[in-house]
MARTIMI-952426 format. One record per residue (C-alpha): residue number from 1; residue in one letter; chain; x negated, y, z negated. Coordinates in nm, 2 decimals, decimal comma. Layout:
BEGIN
<rec n="NUM" res="a" chain="A" x="X" y="Y" z="Z"/>
...
REM end
This chain:
BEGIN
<rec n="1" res="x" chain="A" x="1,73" y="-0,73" z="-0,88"/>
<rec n="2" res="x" chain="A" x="1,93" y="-0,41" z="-0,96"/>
<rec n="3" res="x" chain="A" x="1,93" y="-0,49" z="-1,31"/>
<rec n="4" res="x" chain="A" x="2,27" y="-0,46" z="-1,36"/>
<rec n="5" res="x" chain="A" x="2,36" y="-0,69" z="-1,72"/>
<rec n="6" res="x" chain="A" x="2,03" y="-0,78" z="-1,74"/>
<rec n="7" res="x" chain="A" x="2,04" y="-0,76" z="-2,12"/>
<rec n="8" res="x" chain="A" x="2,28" y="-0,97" z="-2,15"/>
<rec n="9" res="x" chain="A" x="2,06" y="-1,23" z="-2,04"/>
<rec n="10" res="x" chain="A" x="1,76" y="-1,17" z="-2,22"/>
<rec n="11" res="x" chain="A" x="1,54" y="-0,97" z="-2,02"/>
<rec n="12" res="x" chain="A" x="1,29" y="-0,73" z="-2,15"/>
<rec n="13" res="x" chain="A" x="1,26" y="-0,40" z="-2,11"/>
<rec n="14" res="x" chain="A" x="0,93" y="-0,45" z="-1,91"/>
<rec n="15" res="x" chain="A" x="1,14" y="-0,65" z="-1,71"/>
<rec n="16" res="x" chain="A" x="1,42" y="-0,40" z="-1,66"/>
<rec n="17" res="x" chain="A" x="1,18" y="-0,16" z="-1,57"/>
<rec n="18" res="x" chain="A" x="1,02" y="-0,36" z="-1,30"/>
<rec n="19" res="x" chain="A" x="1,39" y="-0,47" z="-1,13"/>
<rec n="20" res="x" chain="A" x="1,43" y="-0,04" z="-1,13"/>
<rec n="21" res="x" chain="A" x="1,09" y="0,00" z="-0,96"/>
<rec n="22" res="x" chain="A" x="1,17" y="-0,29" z="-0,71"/>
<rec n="23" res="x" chain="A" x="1,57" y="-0,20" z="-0,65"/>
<rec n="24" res="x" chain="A" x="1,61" y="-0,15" z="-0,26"/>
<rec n="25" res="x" chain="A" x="1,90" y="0,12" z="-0,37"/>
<rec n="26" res="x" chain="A" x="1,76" y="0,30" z="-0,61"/>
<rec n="27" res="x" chain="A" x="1,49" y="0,50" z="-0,40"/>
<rec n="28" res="x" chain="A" x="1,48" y="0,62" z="-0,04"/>
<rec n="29" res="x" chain="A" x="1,16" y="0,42" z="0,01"/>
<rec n="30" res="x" chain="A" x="1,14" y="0,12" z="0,19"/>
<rec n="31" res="x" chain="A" x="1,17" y="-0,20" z="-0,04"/>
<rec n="32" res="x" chain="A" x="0,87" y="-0,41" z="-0,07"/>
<rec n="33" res="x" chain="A" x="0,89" y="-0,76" z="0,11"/>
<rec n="34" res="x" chain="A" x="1,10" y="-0,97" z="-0,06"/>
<rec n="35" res="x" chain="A" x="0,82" y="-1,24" z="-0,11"/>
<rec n="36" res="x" chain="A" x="0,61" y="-0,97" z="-0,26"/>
<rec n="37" res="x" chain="A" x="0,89" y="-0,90" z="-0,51"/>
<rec n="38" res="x" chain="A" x="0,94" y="-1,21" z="-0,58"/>
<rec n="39" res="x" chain="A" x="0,53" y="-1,24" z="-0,69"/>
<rec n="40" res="x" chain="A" x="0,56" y="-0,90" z="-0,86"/>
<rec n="41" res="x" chain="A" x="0,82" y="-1,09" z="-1,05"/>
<rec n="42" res="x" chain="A" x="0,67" y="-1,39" z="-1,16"/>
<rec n="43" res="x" chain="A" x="0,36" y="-1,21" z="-1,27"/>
<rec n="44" res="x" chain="A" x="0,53" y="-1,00" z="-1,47"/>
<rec n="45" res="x" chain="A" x="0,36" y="-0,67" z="-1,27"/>
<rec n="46" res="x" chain="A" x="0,41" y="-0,33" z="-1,46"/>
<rec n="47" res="x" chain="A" x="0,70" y="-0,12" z="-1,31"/>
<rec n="48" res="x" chain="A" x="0,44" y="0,12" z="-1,25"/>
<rec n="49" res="x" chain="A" x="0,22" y="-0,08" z="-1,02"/>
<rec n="50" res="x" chain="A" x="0,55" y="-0,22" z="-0,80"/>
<rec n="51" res="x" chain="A" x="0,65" y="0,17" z="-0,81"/>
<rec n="52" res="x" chain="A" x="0,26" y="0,23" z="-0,63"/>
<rec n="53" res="x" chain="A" x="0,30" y="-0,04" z="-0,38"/>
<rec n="54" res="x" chain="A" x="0,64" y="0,03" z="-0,24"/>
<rec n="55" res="x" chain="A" x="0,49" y="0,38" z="-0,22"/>
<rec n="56" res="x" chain="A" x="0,21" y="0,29" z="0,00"/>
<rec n="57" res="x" chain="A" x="0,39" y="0,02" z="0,20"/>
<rec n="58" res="x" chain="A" x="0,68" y="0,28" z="0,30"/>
<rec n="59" res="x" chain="A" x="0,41" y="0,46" z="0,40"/>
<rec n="60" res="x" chain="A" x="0,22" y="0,25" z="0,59"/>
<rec n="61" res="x" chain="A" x="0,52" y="0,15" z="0,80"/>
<rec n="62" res="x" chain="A" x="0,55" y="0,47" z="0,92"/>
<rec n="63" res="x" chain="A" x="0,25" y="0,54" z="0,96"/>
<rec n="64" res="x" chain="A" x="0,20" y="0,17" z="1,20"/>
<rec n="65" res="x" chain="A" x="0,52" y="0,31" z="1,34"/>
<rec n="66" res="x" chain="A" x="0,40" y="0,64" z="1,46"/>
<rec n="67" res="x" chain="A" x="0,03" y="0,50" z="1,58"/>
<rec n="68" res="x" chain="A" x="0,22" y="0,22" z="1,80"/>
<rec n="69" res="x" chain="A" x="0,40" y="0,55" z="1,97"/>
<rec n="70" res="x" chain="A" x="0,06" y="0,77" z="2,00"/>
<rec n="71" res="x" chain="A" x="-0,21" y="0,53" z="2,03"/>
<rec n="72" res="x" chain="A" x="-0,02" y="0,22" z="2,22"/>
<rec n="73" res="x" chain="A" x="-0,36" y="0,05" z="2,38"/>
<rec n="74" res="x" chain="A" x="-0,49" y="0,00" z="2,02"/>
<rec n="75" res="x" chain="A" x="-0,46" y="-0,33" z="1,91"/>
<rec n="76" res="x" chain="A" x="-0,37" y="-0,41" z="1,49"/>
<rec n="77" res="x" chain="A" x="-0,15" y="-0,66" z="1,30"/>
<rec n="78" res="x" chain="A" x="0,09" y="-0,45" z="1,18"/>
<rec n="79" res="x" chain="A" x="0,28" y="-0,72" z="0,99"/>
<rec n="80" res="x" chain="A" x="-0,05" y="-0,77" z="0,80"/>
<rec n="81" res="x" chain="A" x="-0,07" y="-0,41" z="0,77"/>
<rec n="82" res="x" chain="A" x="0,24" y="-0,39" z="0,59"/>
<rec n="83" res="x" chain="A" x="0,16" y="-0,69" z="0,39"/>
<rec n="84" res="x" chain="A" x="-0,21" y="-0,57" z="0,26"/>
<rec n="85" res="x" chain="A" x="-0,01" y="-0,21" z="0,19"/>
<rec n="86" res="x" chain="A" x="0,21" y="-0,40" z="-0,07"/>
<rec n="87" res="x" chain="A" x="-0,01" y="-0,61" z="-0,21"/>
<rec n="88" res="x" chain="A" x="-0,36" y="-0,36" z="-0,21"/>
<rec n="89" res="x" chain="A" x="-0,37" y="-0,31" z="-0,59"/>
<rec n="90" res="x" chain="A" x="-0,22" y="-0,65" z="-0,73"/>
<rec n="91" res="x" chain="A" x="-0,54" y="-0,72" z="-0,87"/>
<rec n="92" res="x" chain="A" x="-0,42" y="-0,43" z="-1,13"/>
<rec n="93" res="x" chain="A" x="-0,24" y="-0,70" z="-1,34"/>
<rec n="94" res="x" chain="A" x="-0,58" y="-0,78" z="-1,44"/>
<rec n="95" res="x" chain="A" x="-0,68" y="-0,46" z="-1,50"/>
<rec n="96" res="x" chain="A" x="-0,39" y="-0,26" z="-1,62"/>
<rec n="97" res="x" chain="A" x="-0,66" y="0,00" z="-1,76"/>
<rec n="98" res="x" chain="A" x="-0,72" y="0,14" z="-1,39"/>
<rec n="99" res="x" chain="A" x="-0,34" y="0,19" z="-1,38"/>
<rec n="100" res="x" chain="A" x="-0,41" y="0,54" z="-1,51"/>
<rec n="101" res="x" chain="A" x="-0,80" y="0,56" z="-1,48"/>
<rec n="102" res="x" chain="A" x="-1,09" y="0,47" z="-1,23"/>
<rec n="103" res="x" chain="A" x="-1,23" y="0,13" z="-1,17"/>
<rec n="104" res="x" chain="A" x="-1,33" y="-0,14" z="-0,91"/>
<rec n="105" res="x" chain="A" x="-1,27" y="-0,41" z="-1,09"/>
<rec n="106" res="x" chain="A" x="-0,91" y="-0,46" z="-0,98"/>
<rec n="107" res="x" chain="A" x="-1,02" y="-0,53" z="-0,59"/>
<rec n="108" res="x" chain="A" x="-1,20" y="-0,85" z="-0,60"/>
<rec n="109" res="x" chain="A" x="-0,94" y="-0,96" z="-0,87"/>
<rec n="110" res="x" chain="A" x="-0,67" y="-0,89" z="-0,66"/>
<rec n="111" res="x" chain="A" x="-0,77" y="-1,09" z="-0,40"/>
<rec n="112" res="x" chain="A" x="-0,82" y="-1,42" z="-0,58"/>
<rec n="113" res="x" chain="A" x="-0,51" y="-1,39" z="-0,81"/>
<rec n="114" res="x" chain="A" x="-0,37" y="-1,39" z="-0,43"/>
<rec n="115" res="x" chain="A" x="-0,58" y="-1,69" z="-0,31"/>
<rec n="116" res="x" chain="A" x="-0,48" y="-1,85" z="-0,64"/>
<rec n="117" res="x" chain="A" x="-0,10" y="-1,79" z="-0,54"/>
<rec n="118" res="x" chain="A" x="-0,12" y="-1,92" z="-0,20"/>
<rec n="119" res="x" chain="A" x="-0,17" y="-1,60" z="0,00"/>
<rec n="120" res="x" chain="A" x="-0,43" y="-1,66" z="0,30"/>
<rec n="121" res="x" chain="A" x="-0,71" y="-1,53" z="0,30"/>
<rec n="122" res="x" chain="A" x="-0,62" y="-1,32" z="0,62"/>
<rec n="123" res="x" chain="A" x="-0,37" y="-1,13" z="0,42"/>
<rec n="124" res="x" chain="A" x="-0,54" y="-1,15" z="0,08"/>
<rec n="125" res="x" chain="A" x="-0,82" y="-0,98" z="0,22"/>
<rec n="126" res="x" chain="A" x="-0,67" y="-0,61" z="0,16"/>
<rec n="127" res="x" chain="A" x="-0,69" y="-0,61" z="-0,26"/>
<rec n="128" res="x" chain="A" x="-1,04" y="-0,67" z="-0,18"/>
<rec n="129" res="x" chain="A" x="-1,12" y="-0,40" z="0,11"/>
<rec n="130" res="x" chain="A" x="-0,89" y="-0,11" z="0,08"/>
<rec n="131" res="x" chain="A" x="-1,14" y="0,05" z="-0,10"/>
<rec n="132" res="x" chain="A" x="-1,46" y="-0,04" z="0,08"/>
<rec n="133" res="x" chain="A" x="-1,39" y="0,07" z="0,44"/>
<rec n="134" res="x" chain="A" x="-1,76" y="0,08" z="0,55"/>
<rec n="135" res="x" chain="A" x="-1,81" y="-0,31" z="0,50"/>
<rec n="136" res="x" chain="A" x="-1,93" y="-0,42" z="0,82"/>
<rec n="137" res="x" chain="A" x="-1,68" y="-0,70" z="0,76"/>
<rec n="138" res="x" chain="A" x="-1,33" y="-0,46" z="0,81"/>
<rec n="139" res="x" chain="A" x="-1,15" y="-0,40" z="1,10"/>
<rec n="140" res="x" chain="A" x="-0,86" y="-0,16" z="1,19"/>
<rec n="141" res="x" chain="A" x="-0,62" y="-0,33" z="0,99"/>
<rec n="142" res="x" chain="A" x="-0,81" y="-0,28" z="0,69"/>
<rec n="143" res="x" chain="A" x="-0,84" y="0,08" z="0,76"/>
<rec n="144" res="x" chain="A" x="-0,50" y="0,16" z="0,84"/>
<rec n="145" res="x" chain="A" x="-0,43" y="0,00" z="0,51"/>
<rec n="146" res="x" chain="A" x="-0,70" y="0,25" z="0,35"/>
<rec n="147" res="x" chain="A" x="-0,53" y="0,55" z="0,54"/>
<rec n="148" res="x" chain="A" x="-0,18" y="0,46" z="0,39"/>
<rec n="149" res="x" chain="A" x="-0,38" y="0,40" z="0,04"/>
<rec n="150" res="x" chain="A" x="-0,53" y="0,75" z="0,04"/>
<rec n="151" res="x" chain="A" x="-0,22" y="0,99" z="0,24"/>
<rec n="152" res="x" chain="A" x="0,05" y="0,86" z="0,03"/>
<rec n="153" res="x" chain="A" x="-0,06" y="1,11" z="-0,20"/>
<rec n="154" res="x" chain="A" x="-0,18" y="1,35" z="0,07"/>
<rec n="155" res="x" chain="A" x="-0,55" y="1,21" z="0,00"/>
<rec n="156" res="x" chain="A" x="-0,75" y="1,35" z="0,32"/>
<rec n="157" res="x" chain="A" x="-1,13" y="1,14" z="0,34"/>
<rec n="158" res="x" chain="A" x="-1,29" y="1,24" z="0,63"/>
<rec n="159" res="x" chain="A" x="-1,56" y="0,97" z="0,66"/>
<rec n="160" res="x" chain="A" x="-1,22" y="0,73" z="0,68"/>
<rec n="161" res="x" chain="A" x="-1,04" y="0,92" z="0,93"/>
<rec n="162" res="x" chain="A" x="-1,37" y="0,97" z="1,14"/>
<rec n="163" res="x" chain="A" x="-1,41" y="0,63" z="1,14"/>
<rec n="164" res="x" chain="A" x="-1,03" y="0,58" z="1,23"/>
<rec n="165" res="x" chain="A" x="-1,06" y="0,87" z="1,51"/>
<rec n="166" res="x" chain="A" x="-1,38" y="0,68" z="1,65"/>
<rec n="167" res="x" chain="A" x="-1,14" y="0,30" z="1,70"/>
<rec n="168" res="x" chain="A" x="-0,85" y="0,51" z="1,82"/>
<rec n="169" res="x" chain="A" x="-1,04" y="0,66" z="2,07"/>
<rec n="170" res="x" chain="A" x="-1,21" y="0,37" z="2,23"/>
<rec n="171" res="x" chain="A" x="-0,94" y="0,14" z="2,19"/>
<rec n="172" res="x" chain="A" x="-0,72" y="0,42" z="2,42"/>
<rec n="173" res="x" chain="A" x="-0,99" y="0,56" z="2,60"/>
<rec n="174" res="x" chain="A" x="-0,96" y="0,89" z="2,51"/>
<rec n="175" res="x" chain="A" x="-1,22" y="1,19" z="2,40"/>
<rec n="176" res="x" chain="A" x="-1,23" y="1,19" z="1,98"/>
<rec n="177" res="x" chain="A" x="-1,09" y="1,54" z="1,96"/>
<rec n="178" res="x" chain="A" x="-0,78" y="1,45" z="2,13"/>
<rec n="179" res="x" chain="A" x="-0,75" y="1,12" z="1,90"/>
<rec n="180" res="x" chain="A" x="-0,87" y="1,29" z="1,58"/>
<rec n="181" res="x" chain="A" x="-0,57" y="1,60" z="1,68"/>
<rec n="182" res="x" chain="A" x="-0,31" y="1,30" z="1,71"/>
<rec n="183" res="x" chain="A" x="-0,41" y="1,13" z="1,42"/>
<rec n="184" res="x" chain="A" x="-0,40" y="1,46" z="1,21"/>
<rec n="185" res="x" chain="A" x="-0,03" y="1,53" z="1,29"/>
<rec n="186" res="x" chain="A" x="0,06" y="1,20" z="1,17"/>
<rec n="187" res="x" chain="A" x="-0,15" y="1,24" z="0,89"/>
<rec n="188" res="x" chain="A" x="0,01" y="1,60" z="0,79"/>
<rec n="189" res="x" chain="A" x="0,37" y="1,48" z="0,87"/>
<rec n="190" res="x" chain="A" x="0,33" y="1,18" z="0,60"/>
<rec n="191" res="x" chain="A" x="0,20" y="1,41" z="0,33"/>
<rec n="192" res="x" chain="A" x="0,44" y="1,64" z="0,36"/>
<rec n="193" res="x" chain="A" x="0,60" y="1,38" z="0,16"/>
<rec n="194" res="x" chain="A" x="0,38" y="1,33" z="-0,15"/>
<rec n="195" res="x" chain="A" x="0,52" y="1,48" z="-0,39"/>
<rec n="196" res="x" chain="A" x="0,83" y="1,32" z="-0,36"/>
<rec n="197" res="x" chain="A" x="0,64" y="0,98" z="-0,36"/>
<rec n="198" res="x" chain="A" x="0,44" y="1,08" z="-0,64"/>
<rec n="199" res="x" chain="A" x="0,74" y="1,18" z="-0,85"/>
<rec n="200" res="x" chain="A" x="0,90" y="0,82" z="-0,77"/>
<rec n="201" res="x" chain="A" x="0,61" y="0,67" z="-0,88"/>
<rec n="202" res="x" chain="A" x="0,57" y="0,85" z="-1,22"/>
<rec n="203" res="x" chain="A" x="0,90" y="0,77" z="-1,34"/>
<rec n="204" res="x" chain="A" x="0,84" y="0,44" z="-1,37"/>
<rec n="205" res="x" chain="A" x="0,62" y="0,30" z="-1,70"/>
<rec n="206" res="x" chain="A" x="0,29" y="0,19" z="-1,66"/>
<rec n="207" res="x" chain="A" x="0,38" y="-0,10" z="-2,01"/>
<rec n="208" res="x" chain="A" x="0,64" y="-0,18" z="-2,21"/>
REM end
């Protein structure tokens, strides 16, 4: 995957591109899953979009890694956590155009090119609700998922981390200023990082 000879073989430059964006050594963030590469792969994602997911995945591992320390009682899937964090905005293959520019369009797509592949619906389920956090239908997994989605780039939503303080507090049976005051140290500590992240992700081409 490092790309190294790939021309010699035939690849595109698209396909260069996306081997950089995917290359466990060429960034300090955490590489993707390696069956997630692999689908990036065969559906020829833009190095731009793989760039976006291993941001938000390396963030949502620590940020599951930090709330397992502060908030222990509070009960998540944190291996579909990190899952729905690399996969969130696959649907994007579909709808290269909100690459660079808003849309919705990309959420519901994601999640049946992901049923289409095989994915269970369980773990599909995070192209589709990453954006919609007030659906009666998410749980805390979802919302972490959102969290990671929106601090990556030091995005703060209050109605999201409200809802977030509210879980964290029950589920640990705490008052919601000392979860909300947990949570917000996290939150600050991970974008700290952003630009960084941000930089990593726009080196890498959103097409050919």
């Amino acid at each position: 995957m490092s790309g190294c000879g790939c021309r010699g073989y035939g690849w595109s430059v698209a396909a260069l591109d996306l081997a950089r964006a995917l290359d466990p050594h060429k960034s300090t963030l955490r590489p993707l899953p390696a069956d997630v590469r692999d689908l990036l792969v065969s559906l020829r994602a833009p190095a731009r979009l793989a760039a976006h997911l291993r941001a938000v995945h390396d963030v949502a591992w620590q940020l599951t890694e930090q709330m397992k320390v502060c908030f222990p009682a509070l009960a998540f899937d944190g291996d579909a956590v990190l899952y729905g964090a690399a996969t969130h905005d696959i649907g994007k293959i579909d709808h290269p155009d909100e690459l660079t520019g808003p849309g919705h369009q990309h959420e519901p797509a994601g999640y049946r090119l992901l049923i289409a592949r095989g994915v269970p619906a369980r773990l599909a389920r995070f192209a589709r609700t990453h954006a919609c956090w007030t659906a009666p239908d998410t749980t805390v997994d979802d919302h972490v998922v959102s969290l990671a989605d929106k601090i990556w780039k030091a995005k703060r939503v209050p109605d999201l981390e409200d809802l977030v303080t509210a879980q964290l507090a029950t589920a640990c049976g705490i008052a919601q200023w000392q979860a909300f005051a947990q949570l917000d140290d996290i939150l600050d500590g991970l974008a700290a990082d952003a630009d960084h992240r941000l930089a990593y992700q726009a080196r890498h081409p959103v097409g050919p």
